[in-house]
N, C-alpha and C positions, 0 to 999 in steps of 0.2 A: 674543573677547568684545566687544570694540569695532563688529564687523560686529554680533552678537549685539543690541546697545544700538539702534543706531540702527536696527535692523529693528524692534525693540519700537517704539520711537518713533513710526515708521511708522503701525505697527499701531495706536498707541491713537488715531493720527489717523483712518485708512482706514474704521478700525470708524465711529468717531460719521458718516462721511459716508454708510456703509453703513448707517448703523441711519436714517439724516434719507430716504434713497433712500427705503427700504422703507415708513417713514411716508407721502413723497411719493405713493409708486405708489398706497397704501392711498386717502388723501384724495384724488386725481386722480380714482380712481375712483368713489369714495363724491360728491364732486362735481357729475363726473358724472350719473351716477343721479337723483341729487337734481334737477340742473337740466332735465333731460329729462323727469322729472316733471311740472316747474312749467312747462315752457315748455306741455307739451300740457293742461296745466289750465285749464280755461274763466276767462276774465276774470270780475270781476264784473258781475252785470248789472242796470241801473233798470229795474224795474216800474213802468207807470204805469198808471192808474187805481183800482178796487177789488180785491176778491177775486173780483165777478162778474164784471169783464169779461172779455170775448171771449181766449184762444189768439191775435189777432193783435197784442196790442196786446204780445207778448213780445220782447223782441231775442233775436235769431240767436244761435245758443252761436258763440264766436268765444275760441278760445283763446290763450294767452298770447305763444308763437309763430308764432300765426297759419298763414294755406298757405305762407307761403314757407321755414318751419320746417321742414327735411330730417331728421329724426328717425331716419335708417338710416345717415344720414353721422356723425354723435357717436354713434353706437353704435361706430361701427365706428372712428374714429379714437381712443374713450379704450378699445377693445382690441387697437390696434394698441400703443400707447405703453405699456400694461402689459406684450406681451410679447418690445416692444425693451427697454425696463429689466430685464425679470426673464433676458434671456436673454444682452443681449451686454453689459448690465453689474454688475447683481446678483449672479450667475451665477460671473463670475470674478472679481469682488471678493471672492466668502465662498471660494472655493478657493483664494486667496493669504492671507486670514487663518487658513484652518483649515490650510492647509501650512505656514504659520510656528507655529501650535500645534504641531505635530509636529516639527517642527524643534528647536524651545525644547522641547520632551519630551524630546527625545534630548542635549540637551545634559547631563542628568544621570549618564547613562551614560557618555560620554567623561570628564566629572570622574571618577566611580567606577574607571576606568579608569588615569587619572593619578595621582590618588593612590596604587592599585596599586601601579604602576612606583616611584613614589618609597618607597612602602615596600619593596618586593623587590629597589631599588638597594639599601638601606639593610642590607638582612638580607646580601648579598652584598659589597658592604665590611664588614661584621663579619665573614663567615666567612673572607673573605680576610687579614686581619689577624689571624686565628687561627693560620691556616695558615703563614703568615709568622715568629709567632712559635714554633710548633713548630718548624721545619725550621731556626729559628733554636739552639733547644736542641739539635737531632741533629746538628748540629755543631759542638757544644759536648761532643762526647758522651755525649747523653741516650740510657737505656735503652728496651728494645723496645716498653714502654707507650707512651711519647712518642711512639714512629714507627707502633703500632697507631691510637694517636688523629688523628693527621697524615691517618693513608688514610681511614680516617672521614668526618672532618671535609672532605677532597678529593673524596670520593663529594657529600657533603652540600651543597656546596660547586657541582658540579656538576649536581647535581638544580635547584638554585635557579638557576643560571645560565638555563637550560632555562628555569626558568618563566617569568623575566625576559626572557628573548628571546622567547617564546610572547604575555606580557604586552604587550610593546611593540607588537609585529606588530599586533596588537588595538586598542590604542590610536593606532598611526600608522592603519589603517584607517578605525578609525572618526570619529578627526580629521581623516581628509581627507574624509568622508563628510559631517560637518559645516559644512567649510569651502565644499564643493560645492554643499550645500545651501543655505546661504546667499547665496554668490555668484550662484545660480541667483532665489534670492526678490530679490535687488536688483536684479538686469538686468529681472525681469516687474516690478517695482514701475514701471519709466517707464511702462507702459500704463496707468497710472492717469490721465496726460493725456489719455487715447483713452475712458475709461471716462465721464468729464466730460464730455467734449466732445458725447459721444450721447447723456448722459441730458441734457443741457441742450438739445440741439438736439431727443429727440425731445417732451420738453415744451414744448419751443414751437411743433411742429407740432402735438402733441396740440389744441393752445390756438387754434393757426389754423385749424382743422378745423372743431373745433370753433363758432367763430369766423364762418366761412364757412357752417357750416350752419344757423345761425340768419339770416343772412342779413345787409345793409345796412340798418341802420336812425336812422331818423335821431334825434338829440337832442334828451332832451324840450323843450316850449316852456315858456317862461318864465309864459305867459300861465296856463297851468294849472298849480297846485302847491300843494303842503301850506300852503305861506307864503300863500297865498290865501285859504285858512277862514277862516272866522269863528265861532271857539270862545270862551265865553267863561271865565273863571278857575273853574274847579271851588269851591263853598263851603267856607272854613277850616274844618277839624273845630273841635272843644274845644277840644281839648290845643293846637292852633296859635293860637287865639284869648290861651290862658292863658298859652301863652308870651311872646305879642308886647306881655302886659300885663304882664311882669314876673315871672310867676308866682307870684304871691300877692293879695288880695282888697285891692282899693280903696279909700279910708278913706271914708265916707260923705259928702256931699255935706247941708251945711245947707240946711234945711227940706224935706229929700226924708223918709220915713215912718221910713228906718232913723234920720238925726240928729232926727227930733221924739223917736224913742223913748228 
């Protein structure tokens, strides 16, 4: 029961790492997708002149990642990285949690089993103490009912033995069946280092690949940037005007129209 424990343990850990995986692989790729979108989406472009002039005076569609944007290289590294995750580690992370569901299934049946035994010990020390005490009266010289109920009671006696030895066989079985299974989920639980170790490593290649297929570019310049606009304060609605005055109306001002009146 103590291997029992701390294989659950395990498990409620293994699961939440297994359930953030499958999140990950999901968002990598949704990611993905999304950024190879935006990279082959045209910049924005300034129009200069009117509506009539000339077709030349339009800038070049020039997209977000530009020619040097390898757009077949992130295809192909965020579907390599989905199906290193889903295969060498997803894969036999949800086979060591649903093997220990099975496991923990069958623990209920070895209990039912045990119990058994301790009840059909129990029935079997009573018939025995029966038996004891008849053969205690037949020599005492007790009449041929006593010694009828004795053989009885020794058939009876022996049928239960039977089941009790039938019972045990069953339960040492299927307690070592148990105990095997278990021993078995703790020795594959160390590859759980190895299970980490890939999906970390192949998310970082994902990412360098990635990374590498958009190409080197360099950091924007300081010279151009948001902090550069020149915007000025949107006008206070009402209700911010009436707040910053206290929210309530003003007492009139001597000799304006409201204090003459």
């Amino acid at each position: 029961m103590k291997s029992l424990k701390s294989c659950s343990d395990f498990s409620g850990e293994l699961k939440k790492v297994y359930l953030k995986l499958k999140e990950m692989k999901t968002v990598t790729s949704e990611f993905a997708v999304a950024s190879k979108k935006l990279l082959n989406t045209p910049l924005p472009v300034a129009y200069e002149g009117t509506a009539h002039a000339s077709g030349s005076n339009v800038a070049p569609v020039v997209t977000v990642g530009g020619g040097a944007f390898d757009s077949e290289s992130m295809s192909g590294s965020n579907t390599n990285v989905g199906q290193a995750l889903e295969n060498d580690v997803l894969v036999p992370m949800k086979k060591w949690l649903d093997t220990f569901k099975s496991v923990e299934a069958s623990v209920k049946s070895v209990e039912d089993l045990r119990l058994e035994v301790d009840s059909r010990r129990h029935t079997v020390a009573d018939l025995s103490a029966q038996v004891d005490k008849l053969r205690a009266k037949l020599n005492t010289g007790a009449d041929a009912k006593v010694e009828a109920k004795m053989e009885d009671t020794i058939k009876t006696l022996q049928h239960k033995e039977a089941k009790l030895t039938l019972t045990l066989d069953k339960f040492t079985e299927s307690s070592t069946t148990l105990k095997n299974n278990l021993n078995k989920l703790i020795e594959s639980a160390k590859n759980t280092k190895y299970y980490l170790m890939v999906a970390f490593k192949e998310q970082a290649k994902a990412y360098q690949d990635a990374s590498a297929a958009i190409g080197d570019v360099p950091a924007p310049s300081d010279s151009v940037g948001l902090s550069k606009l020149d915007i000025a304060d949107p006008p206070a609605s009402p209700s911010e005007v009436t707040s910053a005055q206290g929210g309530g109306m003003e007492s009139p001002v001597p000799g304006s129209p409201v204090a003459d009146d």
